[in-house]
C-alpha positions as CSV (number, residue, x, y, z in Angstrom):
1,X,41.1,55.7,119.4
2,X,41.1,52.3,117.9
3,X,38.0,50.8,116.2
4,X,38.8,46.9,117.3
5,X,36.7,45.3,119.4
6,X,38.0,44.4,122.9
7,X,37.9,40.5,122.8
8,X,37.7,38.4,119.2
9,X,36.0,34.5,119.8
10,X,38.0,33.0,116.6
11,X,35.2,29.8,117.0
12,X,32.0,32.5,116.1
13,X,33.0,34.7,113.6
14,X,30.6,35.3,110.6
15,X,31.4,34.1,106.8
16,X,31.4,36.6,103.9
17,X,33.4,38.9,101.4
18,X,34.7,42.0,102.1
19,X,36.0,44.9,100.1
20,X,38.9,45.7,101.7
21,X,40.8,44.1,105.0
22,X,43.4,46.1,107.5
23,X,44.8,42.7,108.6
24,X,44.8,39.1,108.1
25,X,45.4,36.6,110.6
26,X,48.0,33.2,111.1
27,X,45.4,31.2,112.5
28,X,47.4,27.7,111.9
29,X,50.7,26.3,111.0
30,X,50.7,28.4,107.7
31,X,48.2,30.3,106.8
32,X,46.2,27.9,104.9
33,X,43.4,29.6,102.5
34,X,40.3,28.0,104.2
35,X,38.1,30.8,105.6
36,X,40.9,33.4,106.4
37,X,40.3,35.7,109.5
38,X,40.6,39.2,108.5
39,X,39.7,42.7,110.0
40,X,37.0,44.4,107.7
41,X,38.2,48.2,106.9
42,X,34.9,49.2,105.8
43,X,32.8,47.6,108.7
44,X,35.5,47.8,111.6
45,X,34.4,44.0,112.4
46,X,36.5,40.3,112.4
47,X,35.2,37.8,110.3
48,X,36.2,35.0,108.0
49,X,36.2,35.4,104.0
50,X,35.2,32.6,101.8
51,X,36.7,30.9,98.8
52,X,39.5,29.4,100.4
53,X,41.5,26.5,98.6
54,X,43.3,23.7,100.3
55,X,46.7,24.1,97.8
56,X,47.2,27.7,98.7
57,X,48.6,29.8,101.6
58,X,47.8,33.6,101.9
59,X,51.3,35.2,101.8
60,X,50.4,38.7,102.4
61,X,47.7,41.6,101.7
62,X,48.3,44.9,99.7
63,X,48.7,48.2,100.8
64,X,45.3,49.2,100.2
65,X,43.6,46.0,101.6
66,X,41.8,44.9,98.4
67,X,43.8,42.0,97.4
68,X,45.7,39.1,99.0
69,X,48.7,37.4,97.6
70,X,48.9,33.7,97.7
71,X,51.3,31.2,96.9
72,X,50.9,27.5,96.1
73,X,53.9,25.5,97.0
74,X,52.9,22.6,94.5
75,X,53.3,20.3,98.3
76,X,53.2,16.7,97.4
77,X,54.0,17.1,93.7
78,X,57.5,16.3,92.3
79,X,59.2,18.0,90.8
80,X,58.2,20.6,93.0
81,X,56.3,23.8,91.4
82,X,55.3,26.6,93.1
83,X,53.5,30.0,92.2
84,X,52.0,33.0,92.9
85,X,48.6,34.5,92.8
86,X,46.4,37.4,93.6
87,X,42.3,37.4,94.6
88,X,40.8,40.7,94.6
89,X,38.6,40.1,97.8
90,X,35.3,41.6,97.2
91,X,34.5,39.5,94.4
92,X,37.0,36.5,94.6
93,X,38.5,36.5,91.6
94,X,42.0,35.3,91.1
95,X,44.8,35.6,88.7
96,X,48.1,33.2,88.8
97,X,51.8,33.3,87.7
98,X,54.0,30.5,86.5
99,X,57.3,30.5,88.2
100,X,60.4,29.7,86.0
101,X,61.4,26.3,85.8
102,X,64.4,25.8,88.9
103,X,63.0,28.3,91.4
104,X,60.7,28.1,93.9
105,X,59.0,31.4,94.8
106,X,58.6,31.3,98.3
107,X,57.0,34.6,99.4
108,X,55.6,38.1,97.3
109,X,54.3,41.5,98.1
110,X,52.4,43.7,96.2
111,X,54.3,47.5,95.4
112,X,52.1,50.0,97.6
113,X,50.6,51.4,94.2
114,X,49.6,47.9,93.2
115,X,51.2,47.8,90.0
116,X,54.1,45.3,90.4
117,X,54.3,42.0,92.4
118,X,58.1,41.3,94.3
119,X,58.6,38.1,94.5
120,X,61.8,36.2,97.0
121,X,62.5,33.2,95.9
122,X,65.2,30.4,95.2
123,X,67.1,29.3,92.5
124,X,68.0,26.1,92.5
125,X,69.0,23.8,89.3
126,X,69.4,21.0,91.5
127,X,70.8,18.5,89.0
128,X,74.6,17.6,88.3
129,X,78.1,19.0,90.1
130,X,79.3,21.8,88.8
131,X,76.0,23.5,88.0
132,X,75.1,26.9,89.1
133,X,74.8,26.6,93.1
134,X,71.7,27.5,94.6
135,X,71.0,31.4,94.7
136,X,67.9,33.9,96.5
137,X,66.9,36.2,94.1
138,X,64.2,39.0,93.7
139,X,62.1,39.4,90.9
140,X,59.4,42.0,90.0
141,X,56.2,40.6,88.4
142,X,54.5,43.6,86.3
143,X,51.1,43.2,86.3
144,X,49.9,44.6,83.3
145,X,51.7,42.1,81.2
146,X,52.9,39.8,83.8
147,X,56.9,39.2,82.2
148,X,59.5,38.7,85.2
149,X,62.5,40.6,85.9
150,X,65.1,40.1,88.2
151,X,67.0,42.7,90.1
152,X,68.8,40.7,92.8
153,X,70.5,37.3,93.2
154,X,73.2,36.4,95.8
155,X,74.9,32.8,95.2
156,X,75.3,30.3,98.0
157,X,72.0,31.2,100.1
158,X,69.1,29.1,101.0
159,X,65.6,29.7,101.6
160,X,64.0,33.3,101.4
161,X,62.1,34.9,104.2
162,X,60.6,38.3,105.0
163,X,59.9,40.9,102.1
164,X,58.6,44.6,102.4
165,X,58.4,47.2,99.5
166,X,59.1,51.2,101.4
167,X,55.9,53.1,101.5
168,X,57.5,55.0,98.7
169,X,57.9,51.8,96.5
170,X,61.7,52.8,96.1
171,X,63.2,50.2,97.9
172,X,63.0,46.3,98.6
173,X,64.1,44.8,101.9
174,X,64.3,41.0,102.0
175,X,65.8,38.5,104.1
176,X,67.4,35.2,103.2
177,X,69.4,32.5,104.6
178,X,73.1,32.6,104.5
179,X,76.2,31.2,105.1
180,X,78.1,32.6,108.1
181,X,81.6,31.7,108.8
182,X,81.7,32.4,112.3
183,X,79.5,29.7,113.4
184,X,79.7,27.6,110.4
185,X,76.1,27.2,109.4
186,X,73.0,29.4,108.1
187,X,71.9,32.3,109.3
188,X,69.6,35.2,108.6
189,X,70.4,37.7,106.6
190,X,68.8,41.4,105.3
191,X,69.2,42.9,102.1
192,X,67.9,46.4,100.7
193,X,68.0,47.2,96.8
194,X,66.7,49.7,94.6
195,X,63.5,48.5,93.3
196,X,64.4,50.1,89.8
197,X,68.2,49.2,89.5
198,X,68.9,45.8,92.1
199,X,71.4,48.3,93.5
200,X,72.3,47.0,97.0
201,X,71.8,49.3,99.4
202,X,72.2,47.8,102.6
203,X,73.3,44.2,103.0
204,X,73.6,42.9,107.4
205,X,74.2,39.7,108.7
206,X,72.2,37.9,111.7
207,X,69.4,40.3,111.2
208,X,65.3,39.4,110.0
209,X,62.9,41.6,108.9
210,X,60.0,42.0,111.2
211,X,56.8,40.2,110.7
212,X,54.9,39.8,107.2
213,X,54.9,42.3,104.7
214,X,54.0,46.2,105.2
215,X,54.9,45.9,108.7
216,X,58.8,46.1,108.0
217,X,59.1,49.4,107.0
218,X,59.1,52.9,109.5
219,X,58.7,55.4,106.9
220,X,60.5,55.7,103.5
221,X,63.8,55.6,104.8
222,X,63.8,53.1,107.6
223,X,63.8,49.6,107.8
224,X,62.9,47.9,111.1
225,X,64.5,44.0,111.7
226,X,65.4,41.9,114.2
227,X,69.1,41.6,115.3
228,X,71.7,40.5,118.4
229,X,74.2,43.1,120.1
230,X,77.4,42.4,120.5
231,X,76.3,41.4,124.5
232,X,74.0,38.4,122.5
233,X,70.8,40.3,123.1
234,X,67.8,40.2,120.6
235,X,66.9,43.5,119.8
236,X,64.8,45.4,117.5
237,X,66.8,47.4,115.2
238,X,65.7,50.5,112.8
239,X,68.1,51.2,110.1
240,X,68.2,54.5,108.7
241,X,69.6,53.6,104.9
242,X,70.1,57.8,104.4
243,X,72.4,58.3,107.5
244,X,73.4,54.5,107.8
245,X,72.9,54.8,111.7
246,X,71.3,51.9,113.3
247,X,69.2,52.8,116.3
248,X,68.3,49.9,119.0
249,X,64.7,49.3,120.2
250,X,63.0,46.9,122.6
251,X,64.0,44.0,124.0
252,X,63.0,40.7,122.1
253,X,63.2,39.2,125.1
254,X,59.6,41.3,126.8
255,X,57.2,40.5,123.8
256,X,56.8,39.4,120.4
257,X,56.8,41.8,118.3
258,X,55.0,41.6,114.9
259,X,55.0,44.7,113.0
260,X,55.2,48.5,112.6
261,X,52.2,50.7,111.6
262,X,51.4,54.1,112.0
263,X,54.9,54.6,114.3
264,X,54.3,52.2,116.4
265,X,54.6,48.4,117.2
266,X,52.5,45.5,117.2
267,X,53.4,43.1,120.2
268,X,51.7,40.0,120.9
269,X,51.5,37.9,123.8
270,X,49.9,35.1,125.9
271,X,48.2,35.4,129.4
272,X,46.7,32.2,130.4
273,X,45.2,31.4,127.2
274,X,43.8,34.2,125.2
275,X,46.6,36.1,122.6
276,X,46.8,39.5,123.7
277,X,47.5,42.3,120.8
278,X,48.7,45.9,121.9
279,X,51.2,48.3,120.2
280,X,54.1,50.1,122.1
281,X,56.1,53.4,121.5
282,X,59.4,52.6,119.2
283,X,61.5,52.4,122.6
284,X,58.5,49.5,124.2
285,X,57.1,52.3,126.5
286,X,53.6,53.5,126.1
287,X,51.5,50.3,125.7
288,X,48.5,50.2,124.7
289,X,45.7,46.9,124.1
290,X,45.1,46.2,120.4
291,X,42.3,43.1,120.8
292,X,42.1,40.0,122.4
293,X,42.1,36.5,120.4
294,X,40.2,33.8,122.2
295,X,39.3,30.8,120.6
296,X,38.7,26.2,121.9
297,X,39.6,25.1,118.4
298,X,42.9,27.0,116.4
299,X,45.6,29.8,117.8
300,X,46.5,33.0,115.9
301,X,50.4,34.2,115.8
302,X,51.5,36.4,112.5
303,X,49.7,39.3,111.4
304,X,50.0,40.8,107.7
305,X,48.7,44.2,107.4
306,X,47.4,46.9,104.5
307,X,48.8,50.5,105.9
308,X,46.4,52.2,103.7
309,X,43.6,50.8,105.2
310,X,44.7,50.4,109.1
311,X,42.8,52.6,111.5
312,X,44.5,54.9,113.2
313,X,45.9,54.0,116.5
């Protein structure tokens, strides 16, 4: 039985810190870090946290729900600088990460264990001809000393979107912008590794990872994206990376879907005003209502979530 309340009103929600959130909410055009809406795990209540800062966006929360990830895209600064940063949310307290000189860092997720900080990003030397071309590359932050490593690059791709650690912290999945012959332009594409080695274990074009972070992950072994058929359908795709089989979900084209938790999925859709949150079975059977947003002032859309401290469904 789920602990959300029925209906949310976004415009009368009360302002304070919590120790630990199940969700965070989109609740503009980027999630800008001015009084975040997130889902209290100790309380079972909406509200809005304090502290937030005009140069930041939250990128994502941690497994257990006691720290958010931001990212400050240095916007309006030139050269451009971005970098990433954590706040522990019951007391507010940040910590922030240079980003090499050439790259942009462009989204990060915590491990599930909290340790290490992934990071998808570009690299771009953007000076002369006959430079290195632009790469996406993945790089694991270590927290107790905060050094860099990277385990992943791929040469000729654009921007980076989409990153999930497996529940087991084993494995990465990112997506990333590519260029595909067949219809001569970008497109998305998903790539797993080996969080220890870089080893690519699954690579597919025209395919996105579902949602924010922690919500593109089944279990240990199954990634969940968003791909075509061969008909041109949009389909939800789970991708077993043990047996290599690739089992089709719902239709893209009945909801929006946002996430996976607790072996279900997160939909979201729109009826005459309010956003209406429910979860479906794998195959988009079984649905069930989540909450209702409702709100005269701003909109909600994304979702990221902390699987260790989501209510049960």
């Amino acid at each position: 039985m789920t602990v959300f309340p029925e209906v949310v009103d976004l415009d009368d929600l009360p302002v304070r810190l919590v120790r630990r959130a199940s969700l965070i909410l989109e609740t503009g055009p980027g999630v800008r870090d001015e009084l975040a809406v997130v889902f209290d795990a100790d309380a079972d209540a909406f509200l809005r946290i304090p502290g937030g800062r005009p140069d930041a966006e939250i990128d994502s929360l941690s497994y257990d729900g006691t720290r958010l990830v931001l990212i400050d895209r240095g916007l309006g600064v030139h050269p451009q600088v971005t970098r990433v940063g954590i706040r522990i949310l019951a007391s507010g307290e940040e910590r922030w990460f240079s980003t090499p000189d050439y790259q942009q860092d462009q989204t990060a997720v915590l491990s599930p264990d909290g340790t290490v900080l992934a990071v998808m990003g570009i690299d771009d030397p953007n000076t002369e001809d006959g430079d290195p071309p632009v790469q996406a590359v993945i790089e694991l932050i270590d927290l107790a000393d905060g050094r860099r490593r990277r385990i992943w690059a791929k040469t000729g791709t654009g921007d980076g979107f989409g990153l999930g650690w497996s529940p087991d912290g084993r494995k990465i999945a990112a997506t990333y912008t590519e260029w595909q012959e067949e219809i001569d332009d970008e497109d998305w594409s998903t790539v797993v590794v080996d969080a220890a080695t870089g080893t690519v274990l699954a690579d597919t074009p025209w395919t996105a990872l579902l949602g924010w972070s922690n919500g593109t992950w089944l279990d240990d072994h199954t990634v969940v994206h968003e791909g075509r058929t061969e008909d041109g359908d949009d389909k939800i795709w789970f991708r077993n990376l043990d047996t290599r089989e690739m089992a089709v979900g719902p239709d893209l084209d009945a909801f929006q879907v946002h996430a996976t938790i607790h072996g279900r999925l997160i939909i979201r859709s729109i009826q005459n005003g309010p956003i209406v949150y429910s979860t479906v079975a794998l195959d988009g059977t079984d649905r069930r209502p989540l909450f209702t947003l409702r709100s005269a002032k701003s909109t909600a859309s994304n979702m990221a979530l902390a699987p260790g401290a989501f209510p049960p469904l």
